[in-house]
C-alpha positions in Angstrom: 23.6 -4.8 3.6 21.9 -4.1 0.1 21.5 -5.6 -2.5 24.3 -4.0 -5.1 21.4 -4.5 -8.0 19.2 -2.4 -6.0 19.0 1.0 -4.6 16.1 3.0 -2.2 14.1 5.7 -3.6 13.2 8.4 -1.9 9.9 7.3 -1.2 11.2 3.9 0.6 11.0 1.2 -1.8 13.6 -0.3 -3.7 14.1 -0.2 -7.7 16.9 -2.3 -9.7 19.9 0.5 -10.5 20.4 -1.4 -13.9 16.4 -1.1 -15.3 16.1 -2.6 -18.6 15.1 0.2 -21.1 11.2 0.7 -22.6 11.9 -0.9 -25.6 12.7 -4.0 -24.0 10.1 -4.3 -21.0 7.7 -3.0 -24.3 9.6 -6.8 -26.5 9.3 -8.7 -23.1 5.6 -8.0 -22.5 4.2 -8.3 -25.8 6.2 -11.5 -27.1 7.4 -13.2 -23.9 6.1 -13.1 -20.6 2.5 -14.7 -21.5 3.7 -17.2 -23.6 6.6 -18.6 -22.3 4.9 -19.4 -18.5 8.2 -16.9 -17.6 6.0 -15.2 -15.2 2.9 -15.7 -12.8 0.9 -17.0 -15.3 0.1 -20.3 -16.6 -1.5 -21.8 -20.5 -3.9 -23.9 -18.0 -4.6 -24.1 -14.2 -6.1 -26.7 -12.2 -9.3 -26.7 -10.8 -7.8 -25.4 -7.2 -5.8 -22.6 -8.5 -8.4 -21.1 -10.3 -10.7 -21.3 -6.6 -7.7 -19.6 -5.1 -7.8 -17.1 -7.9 -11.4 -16.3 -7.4 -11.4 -16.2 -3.7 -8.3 -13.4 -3.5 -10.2 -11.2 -6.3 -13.5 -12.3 -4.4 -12.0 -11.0 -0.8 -10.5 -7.9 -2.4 -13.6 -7.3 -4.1 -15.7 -7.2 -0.7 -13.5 -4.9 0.9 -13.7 -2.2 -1.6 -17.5 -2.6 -1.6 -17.1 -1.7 2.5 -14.9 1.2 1.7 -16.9 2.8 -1.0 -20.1 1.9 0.8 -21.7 0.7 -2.0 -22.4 -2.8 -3.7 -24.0 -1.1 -6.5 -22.2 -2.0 -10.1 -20.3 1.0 -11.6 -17.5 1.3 -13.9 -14.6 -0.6 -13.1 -10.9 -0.3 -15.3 -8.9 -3.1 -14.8 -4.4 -1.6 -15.4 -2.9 -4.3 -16.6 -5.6 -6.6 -16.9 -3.5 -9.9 -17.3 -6.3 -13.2 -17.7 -8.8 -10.9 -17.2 -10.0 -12.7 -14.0 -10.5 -9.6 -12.3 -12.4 -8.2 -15.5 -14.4 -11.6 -15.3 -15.5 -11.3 -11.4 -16.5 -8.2 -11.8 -18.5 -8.2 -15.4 -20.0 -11.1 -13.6 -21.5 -8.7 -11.0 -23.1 -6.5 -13.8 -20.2 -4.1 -14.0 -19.3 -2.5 -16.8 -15.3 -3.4 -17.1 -12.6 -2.2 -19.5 -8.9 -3.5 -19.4 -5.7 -2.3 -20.8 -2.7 -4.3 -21.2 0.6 -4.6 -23.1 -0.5 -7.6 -24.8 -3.7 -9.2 -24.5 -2.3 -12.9 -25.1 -3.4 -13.3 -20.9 -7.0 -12.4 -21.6 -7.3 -14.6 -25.1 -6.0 -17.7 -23.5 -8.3 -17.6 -19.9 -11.4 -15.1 -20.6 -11.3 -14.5 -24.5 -14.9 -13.6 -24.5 -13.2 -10.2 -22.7 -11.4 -9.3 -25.4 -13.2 -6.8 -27.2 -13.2 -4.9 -23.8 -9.5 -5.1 -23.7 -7.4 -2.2 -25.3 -3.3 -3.3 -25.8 -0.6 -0.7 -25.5 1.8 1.0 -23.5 0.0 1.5 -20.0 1.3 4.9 -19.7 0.2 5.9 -22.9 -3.3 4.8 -22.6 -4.1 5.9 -19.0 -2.5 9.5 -20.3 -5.5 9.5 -23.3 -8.5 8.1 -20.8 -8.1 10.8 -18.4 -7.7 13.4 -20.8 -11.1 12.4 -22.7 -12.5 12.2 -19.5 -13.2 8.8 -19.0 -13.6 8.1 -15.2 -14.5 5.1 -13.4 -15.9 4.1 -9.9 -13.2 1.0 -9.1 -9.3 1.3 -10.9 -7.6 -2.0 -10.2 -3.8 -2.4 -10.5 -2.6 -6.0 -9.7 1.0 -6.9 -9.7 1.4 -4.3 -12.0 3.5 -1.2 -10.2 6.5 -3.4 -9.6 6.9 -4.1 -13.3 7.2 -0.7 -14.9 9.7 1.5 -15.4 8.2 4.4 -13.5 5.8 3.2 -10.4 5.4 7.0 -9.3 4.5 8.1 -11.9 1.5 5.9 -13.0 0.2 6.3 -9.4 0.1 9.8 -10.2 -1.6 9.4 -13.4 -4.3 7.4 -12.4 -6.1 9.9 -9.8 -7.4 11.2 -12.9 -9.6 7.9 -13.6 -11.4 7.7 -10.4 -14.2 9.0 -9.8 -15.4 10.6 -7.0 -16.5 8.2 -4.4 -14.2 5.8 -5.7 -11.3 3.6 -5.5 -7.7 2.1 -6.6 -7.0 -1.1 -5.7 -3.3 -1.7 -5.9 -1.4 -5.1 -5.5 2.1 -5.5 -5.3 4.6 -8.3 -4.0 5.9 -7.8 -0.4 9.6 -7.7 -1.0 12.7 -6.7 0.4 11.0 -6.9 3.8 12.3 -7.3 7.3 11.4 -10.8 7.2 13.3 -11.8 3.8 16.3 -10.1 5.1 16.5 -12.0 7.7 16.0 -15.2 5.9 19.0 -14.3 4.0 21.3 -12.5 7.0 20.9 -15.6 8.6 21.6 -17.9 6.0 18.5 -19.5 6.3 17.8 -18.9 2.6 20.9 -18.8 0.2 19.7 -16.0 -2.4 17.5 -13.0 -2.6 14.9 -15.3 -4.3 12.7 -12.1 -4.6 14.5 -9.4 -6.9 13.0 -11.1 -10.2 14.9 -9.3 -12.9 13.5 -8.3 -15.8 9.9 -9.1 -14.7 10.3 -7.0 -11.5 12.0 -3.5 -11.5 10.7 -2.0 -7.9 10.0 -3.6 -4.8 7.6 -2.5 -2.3 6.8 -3.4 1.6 4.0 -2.4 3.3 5.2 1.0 4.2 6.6 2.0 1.4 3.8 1.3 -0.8 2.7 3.5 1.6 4.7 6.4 1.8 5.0 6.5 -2.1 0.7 6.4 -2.3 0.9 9.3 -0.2 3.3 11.0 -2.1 1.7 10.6 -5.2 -1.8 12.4 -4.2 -3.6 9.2 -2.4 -5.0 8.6 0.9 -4.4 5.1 2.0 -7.7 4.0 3.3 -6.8 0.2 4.5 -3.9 -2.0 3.1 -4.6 -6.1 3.1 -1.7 -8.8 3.0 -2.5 -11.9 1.6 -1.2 -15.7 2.6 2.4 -15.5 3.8 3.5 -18.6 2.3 7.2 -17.1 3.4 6.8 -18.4 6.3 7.4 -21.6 5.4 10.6 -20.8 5.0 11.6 -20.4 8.8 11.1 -24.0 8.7 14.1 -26.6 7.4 11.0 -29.2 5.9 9.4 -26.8 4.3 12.3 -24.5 3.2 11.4 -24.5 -0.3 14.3 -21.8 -1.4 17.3 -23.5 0.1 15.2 -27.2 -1.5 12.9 -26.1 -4.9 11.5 -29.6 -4.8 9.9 -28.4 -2.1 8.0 -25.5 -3.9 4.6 -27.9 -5.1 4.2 -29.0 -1.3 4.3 -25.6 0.2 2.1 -24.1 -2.3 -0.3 -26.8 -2.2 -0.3 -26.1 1.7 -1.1 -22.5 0.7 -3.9 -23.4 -1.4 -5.5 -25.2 1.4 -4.9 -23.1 4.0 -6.7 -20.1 1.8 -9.6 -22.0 1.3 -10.1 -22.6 5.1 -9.6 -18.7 6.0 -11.8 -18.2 3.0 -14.7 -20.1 4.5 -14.6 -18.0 7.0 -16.6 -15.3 5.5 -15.1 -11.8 3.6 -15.3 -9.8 7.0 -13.2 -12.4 9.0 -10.9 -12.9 6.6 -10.3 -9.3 5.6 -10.0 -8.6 9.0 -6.8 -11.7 9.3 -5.2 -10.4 6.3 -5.4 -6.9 7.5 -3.6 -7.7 10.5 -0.8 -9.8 8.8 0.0 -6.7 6.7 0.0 -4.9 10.0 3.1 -6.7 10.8 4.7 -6.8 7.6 3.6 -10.6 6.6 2.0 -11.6 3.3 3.4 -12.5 0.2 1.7 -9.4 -1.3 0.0 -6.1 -0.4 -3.0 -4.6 -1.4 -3.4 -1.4 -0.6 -6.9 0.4 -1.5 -6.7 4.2 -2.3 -8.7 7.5 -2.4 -7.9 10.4 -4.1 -6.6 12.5 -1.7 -7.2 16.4 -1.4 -3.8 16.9 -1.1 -1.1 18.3 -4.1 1.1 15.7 -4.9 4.4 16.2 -4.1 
C-alpha cells in the first residue's frame, strides 16, 4: 500500500502530494539546510569521509570519461554544486568548472577557494539564463539535486540546452521507494518509511523511474551506476540500524570500509559492480549518465 504523503507520477516515481511551496524550499535552502547539519552535509568530516567522498566523485568521474570517450578537460557545470567537491575533482583535473546553488554556504565552508566560480540563486532561474546566452558545457553534473525541487521534470528538460554536443549529464538521486524498502516495511522488518525525508526530499526515484522520466524528458540513458547498498544491512536484526539508530555509526563505518576495498579495485571493476547492483534495483543511490537524445520530448 502507499504511502498516503505520496502519490506516482506519470513517469513512475513518486512526489510528496503536500510539497512545501517555492518560497519555503527558497527560506529552507538559503538559511537552513547548510547550517544546521539538517541534511547530508556536515561543518567538518573526518579524514575517511572525505576519501569516501573523493572516491564516489572519483568513480563517477571515470565512467563519464568512458562514455564521452575522452579524458580531455572541457567545461564542466556543477547544478547544485553543494561543498563544491565535485567542482574541486574536477578543477583539479584542469577543467574549467562553474557551480550554481541556492546558497553557497556548502562551498564557503569545504572549498571556499571555489567561490568566485559559484553563482547563488534559484536553479531554475539560472539554468533558464545560461542556455539562453548560450553557454554550453561538455560534463552537467546534478547530485542529489532532482529529488529536492519542486519540479524534477522540468529541470531535466531544461538542462539539454547546456550540454554540449558530445557530452554528458551526470545525475544522482537516492534510491527510494524501491522494492527492497517496501519490503522492509511490509514485513515489519523496519517500523517506518525512514526514506520519505520531508521537506528536504519532494520526489523519489528508483532505478527505473529515473529512467522512464530521463526518457521522457529528451535523454538517452547511456549507463545508470548504484552505489554501496548500505540498505542491506537492514535485512539483518545486528545491523538493523532503523528499527535500533545506535546502530547507524557501525553500519556506516562498515560502508566506509567496504567502499574503500571495492575502490581499490580499480575504476573499471568497480563501475562494472555498481553497475550491476543498480541492475537489480540495489544501491542507496543512482546515477544515471545521459545524452541528449534526438528525440522531442514528450
Amino acid at each position: 500500500m502507499m504511502d498516503k504523503r505520496l502519490r506516482r507520477h506519470e513517469y513512475g516515481f513518486l512526489e510528496l502530494v503536500d510539497p512545501p511551496s517555492d518560497a519555503e524550499l527558497a527560506d529552507y535552502y538559503a538559511n537552513k539546510y547548510y547550517q544546521s547539519e539538517t541534511g547530508s552535509y556536515r561543518k567538518t568530516y573526518p579524514p575517511e569521509e572525505l576519501r569516501a567522498i573523493d572516491l564516489r566523485v572519483t568513480l563517477r568521474a571515470a565512467a563519464a570519461d568512458r562514455l564521452r570517450g575522452s579524458t580531455t578537460p572541457g567545461r564542466m557545470l556543477d547544478v547544485g554544486c553543494g561543498e563544491g567537491f565535485v567542482m574541486a575533482r574536477y578543477a583539479a583535473a584542469g577543467w574549467e568548472v562553474e557551480g550554481v546553488d541556492h546558497s553557497n554556504d556548502g562551498v564557503a565552508g569545504m572549498n571556499p577557494e571555489l567561490l568566485p566560480r559559484v553563482t547563488q540563486g534559484n536553479l531554475f532561474e539560472i539554468v533558464a539564463d545560461y542556455a539562453e546566452s548560450g553557454r554550453r558545457y561538455d560534463l552537467v553534473w546534478l547530485g542529489n539535486v532532482l529529488e529536492h525541487v519542486l519540479r524534477p521534470v522540468e529541470l531535466l528538460r531544461s538542462l539539454r540546452g547546456l550540454v554540449a554536443p558530445g557530452g554528458l549529464l551526470v545525475v544522482t538521486v537516492p534510491n527510494d521507494g524501491s522494492r527492497y524498502q517496501e519490503d522492509l516495511f511490509e514485513t515489519g522488518t523496519i517500523p517506518e518509511r525512514f526514506w520519505i525525508a520531508i521537506p528536504d526530499h519532494i520526489s523519489y526515484f528508483t532505478r527505473d523511474s529515473l529512467t522512464a522520466t530521463a526518457e521522457a524528458t529528451g535523454w538517452d540513458v547511456r549507463d545508470i551506476h548504484a552505489d554501496f547498498p548500505i540498505d542491506l544491512f537492514l535485512s539483518h536484526p545486528g545491523s538493523n540500524y532503523v528499527a535500533d539508530r545506535s546502530r547507524g555509526p557501525a553500519a556506516h563505518a562498515a560502508r566506509l570500509r567496504l567502499e574503500g576495498l571495492i575502490g581499490d579495485a580499480g575504476p573499471e571493476a568497480a563501475n562494472a559492480f555498481y553497475s550491476a547492483l543498480a541492475g537489480v534495483g540495489l544501491g542507496r543511490n543512482m546515477t544515471a549518465f545521459l545524452a541528449p537524445s534526438e528525440r522531442t520530448p514528450e
